[in-house]
C-alpha positions in Angstrom: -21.1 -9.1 11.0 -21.2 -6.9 14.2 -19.2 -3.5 14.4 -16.9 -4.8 17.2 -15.7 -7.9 14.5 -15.4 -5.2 11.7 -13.3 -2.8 14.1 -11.7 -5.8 15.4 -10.7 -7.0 11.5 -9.6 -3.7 10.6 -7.0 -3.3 13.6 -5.7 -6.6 12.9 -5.0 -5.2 9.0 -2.9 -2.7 9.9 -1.0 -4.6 12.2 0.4 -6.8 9.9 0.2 -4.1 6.6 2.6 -2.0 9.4 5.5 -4.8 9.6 5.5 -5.1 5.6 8.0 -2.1 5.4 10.7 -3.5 7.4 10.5 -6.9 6.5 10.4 -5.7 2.9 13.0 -3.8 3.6 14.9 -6.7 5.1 15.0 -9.2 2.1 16.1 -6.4 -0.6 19.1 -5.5 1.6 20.2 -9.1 1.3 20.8 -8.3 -2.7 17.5 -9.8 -4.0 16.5 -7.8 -6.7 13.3 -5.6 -6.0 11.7 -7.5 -9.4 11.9 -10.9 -8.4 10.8 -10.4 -4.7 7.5 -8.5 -6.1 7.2 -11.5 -7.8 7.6 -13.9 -5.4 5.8 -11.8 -2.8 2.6 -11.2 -5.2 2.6 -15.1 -6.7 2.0 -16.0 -3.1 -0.7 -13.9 -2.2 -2.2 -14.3 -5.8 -1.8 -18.8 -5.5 -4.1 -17.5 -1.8 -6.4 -16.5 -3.0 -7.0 -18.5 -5.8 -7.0 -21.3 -3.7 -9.8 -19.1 -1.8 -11.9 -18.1 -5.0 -11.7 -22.1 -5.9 -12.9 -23.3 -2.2 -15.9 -20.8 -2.4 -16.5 -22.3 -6.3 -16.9 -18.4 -7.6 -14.1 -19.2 -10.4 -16.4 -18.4 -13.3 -17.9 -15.0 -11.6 -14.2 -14.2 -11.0 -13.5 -14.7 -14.1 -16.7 -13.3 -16.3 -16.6 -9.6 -13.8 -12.8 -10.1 -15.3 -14.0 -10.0 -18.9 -16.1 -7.2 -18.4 -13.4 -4.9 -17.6 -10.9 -6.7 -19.4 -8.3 -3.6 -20.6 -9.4 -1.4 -17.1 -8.3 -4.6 -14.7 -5.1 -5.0 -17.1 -4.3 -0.9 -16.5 -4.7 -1.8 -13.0 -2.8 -4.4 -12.4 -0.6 -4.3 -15.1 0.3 -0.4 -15.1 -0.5 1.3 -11.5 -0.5 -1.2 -9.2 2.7 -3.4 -10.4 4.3 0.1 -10.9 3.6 1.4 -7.5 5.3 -1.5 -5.7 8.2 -1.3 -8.2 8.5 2.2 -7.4 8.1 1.5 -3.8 10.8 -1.2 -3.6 13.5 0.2 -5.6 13.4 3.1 -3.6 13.6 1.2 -0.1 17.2 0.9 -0.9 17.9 4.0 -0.8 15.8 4.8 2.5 14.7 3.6 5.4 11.6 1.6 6.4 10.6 4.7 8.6 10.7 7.3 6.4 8.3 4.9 3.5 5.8 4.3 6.4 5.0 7.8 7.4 5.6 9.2 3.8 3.0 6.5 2.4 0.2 8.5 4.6 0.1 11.4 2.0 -1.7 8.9 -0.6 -4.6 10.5 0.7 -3.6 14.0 -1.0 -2.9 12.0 -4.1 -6.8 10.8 -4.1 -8.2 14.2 -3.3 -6.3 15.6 -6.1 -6.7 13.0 -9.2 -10.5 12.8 -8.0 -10.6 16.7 -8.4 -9.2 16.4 -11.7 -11.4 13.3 -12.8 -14.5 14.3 -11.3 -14.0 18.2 -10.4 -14.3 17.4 -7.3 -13.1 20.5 -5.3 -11.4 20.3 -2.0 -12.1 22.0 1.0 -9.8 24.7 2.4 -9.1 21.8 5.2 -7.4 19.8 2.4 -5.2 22.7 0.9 -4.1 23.3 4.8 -3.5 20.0 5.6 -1.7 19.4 2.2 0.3 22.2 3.2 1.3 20.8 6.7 2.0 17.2 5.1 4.4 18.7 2.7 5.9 20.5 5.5 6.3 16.9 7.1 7.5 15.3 4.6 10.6 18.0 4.4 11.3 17.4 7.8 11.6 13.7 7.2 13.7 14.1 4.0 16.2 16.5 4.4 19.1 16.2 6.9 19.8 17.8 9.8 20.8 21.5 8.5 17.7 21.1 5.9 19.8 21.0 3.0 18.7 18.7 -0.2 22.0 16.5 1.0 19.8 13.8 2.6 21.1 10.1 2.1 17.8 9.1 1.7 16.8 11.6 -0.9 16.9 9.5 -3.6 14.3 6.9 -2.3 12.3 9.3 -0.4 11.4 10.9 -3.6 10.6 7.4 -5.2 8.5 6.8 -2.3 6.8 9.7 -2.7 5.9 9.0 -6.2 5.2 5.5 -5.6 2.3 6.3 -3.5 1.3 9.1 -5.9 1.0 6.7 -8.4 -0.9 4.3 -6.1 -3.5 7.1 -5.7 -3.9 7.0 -9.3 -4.4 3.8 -9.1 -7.5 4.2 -6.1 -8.9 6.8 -8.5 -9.3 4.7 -11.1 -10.0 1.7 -9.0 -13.4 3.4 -8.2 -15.3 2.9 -11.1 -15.1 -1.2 -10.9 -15.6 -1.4 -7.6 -18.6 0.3 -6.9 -20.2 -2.1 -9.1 -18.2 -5.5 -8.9 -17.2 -7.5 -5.8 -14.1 -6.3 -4.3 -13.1 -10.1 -3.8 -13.0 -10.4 -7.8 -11.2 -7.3 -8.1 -8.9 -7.9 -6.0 -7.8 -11.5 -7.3 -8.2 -10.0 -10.7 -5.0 -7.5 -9.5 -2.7 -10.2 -8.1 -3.6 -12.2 -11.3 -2.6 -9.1 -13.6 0.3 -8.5 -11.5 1.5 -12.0 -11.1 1.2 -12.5 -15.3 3.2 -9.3 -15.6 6.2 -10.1 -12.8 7.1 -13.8 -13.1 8.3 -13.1 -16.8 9.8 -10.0 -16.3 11.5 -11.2 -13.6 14.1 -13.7 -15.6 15.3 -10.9 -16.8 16.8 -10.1 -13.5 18.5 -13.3 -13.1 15.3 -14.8 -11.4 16.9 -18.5 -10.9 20.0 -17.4 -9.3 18.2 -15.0 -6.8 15.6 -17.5 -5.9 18.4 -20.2 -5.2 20.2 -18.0 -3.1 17.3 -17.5 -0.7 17.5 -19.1 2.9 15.0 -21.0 4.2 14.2 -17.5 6.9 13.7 -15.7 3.5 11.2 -18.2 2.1 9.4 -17.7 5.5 9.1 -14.0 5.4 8.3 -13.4 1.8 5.7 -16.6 2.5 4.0 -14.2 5.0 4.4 -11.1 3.3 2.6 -12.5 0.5 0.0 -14.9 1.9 -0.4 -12.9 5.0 0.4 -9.3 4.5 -1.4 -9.1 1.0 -3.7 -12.1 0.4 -5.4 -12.5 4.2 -5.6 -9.2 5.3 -6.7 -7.6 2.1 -10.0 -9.8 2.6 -10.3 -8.5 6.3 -10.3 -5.6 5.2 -12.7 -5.6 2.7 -15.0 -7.6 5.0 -14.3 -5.0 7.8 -15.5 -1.9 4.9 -18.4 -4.1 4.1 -20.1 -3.5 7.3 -22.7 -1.1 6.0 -23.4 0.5 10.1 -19.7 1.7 10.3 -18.7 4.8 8.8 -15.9 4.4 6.4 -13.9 7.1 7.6 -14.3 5.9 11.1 -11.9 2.4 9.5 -9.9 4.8 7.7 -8.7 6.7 10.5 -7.6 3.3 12.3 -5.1 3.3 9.6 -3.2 6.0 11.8 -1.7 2.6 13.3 0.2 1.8 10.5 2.9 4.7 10.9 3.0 3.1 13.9 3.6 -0.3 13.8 5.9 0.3 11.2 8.4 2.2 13.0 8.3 0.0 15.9 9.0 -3.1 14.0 11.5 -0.9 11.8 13.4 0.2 14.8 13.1 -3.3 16.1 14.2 -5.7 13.4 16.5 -3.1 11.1 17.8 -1.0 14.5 16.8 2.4 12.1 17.5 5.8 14.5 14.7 8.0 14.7 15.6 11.4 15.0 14.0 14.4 16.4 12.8 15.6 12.6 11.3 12.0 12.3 9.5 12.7 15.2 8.2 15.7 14.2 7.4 15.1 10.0 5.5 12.0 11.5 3.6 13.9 13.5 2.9 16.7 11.2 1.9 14.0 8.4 -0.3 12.3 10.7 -2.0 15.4 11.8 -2.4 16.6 8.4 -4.0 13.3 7.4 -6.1 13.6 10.5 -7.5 16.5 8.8 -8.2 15.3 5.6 -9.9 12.3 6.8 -12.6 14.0 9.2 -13.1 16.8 7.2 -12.9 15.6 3.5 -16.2 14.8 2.4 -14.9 11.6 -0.3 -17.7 9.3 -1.9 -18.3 6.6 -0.2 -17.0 3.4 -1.9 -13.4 6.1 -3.0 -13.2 6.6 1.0 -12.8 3.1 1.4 -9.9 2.2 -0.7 -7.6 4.7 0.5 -5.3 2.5 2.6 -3.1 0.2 0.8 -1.3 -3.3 1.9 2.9 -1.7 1.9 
């Protein structure tokens, strides 16, 4: 594959991973419970690529890099990355789709940190002044407008926050299967996981009434969310990290589009206000990322997991 179809793939990701916020956003406003529409969303995107896995006839790799790293894949999908997304949606309700799209930049920090621990990996002074500045960001975007802890969207801003803190755990420990196993397997291993742990949690929270009381539009969007948002684009994306002439952080730093496309569509389809201190945290957060990225020194195959599909 040539660098301008790898560049090309990787734009394309974070167009669509930058509407997931407000569309997300959109169906749990309308009273379906955050449970059942992870498990809608991720049984879509799981039946995808199943249906992909089958059409290529790699089943039985699939499933025998599964048994290898049986209890690791079942921490992943199980533990980190089904709690991230619970996290993540339970707090969209109390916050906007803006605020979760710039405050989903600092999973960066997260990485640099649990690899530091993991690995003793130390950071550069870069990091600890960028970290500073993305904190600084982040306070602009969650407090109101004296600065006082009185912020409506406290609450879910701080659940967003830990959400992706929890999803840079979940990079971290990502890492050592996927340097060695194919990303495609790992990934339908984690939508497997996750799709085995949701559906039957997810009569617990009245799954049969909520799905009945879906439209037809609703169908449509978590449809795309899950076979679109998560299922296609995760594989352009990994297809667009496999091109070994690119530098990682060079597809990394096209992830700067996602804050973007995310408050576009946010402001478009929800009508969210963006205010002056939005304006500002973003950029701060950005900047500070910006940092981090051309100046943190990650390994290889941890640089290129360090976006994630909202």
């Amino acid at each position: 594959m040539n660098k301008k179809t790898s560049y090309m793939l990787a734009i394309i990701t974070m167009l669509f991973w930058g509407t997931a916020f407000p569309f997300s956003k959109l169906i749990i406003d309308q009273g379906i419970n955050p449970v059942v529409f992870l498990a809608l969303r991720m049984g879509f995107a799981f039946l995808f690529l199943l249906g992909y896995i089958l059409v290529l006839n790699q089943v039985k790799a699939s499933f025998q890099m599964m048994k290898r790293h049986f209890w690791k894949l079942a921490i992943l999908g199980v533990i980190l990355f089904t709690g991230s997304y619970l996290i993540q949606y339970i707090g969209v309700q109390y916050t906007t789709a803006i605020n979760q799209t710039v405050i989903s930049n600092t999973t960066t920090f997260s990485v640099v940190i649990f690899n530091y621990l993991f690995y003793r990996r130390k950071p550069s002074k870069a990091f600890f002044m960028s970290m500073v500045m993305g904190f600084i960001g982040v306070l602009f975007i969650i407090l109101d407008d004296g600065f006082q802890l009185t912020s409506a969207t406290l609450r879910g801003d701080i659940l967003t926050i830990l959400a992706f803190t929890l999803w840079g755990l979940y990079i971290v420990v990502n890492r050592s299967v996927s340097i060695d196993e194919n990303p495609l397997y790992i990934t339908f291993s984690i939508f497997l996981w996750t799709t085995v742990s949701l559906v039957p949690l997810s009569f617990g929270f009245d799954f049969v009434h909520q799905v009945q009381i879906l439209g037809w539009s609703h169908w449509v969007i978590i449809a795309y969310l899950g076979i679109v948002c998560s299922g296609i684009t995760t594989l352009m994306y990994t297809m667009a990290l496999s091109n070994e002439s690119i530098p990682s952080e060079n597809l990394a730093l096209i992830g700067f589009l996602l804050p973007v496309v995310g408050i576009i569509t946010s402001i478009l389809l929800l009508n969210e206000g963006f205010s002056w201190q939005d304006l500002v945290g973003c950029g701060l957060v950005l900047i500070s990322v910006f940092i981090v990225e051309g100046k943190q020194k990650l390994e290889p195959n941890l640089e290129q997991h360090t976006e994630r599909d909202p």
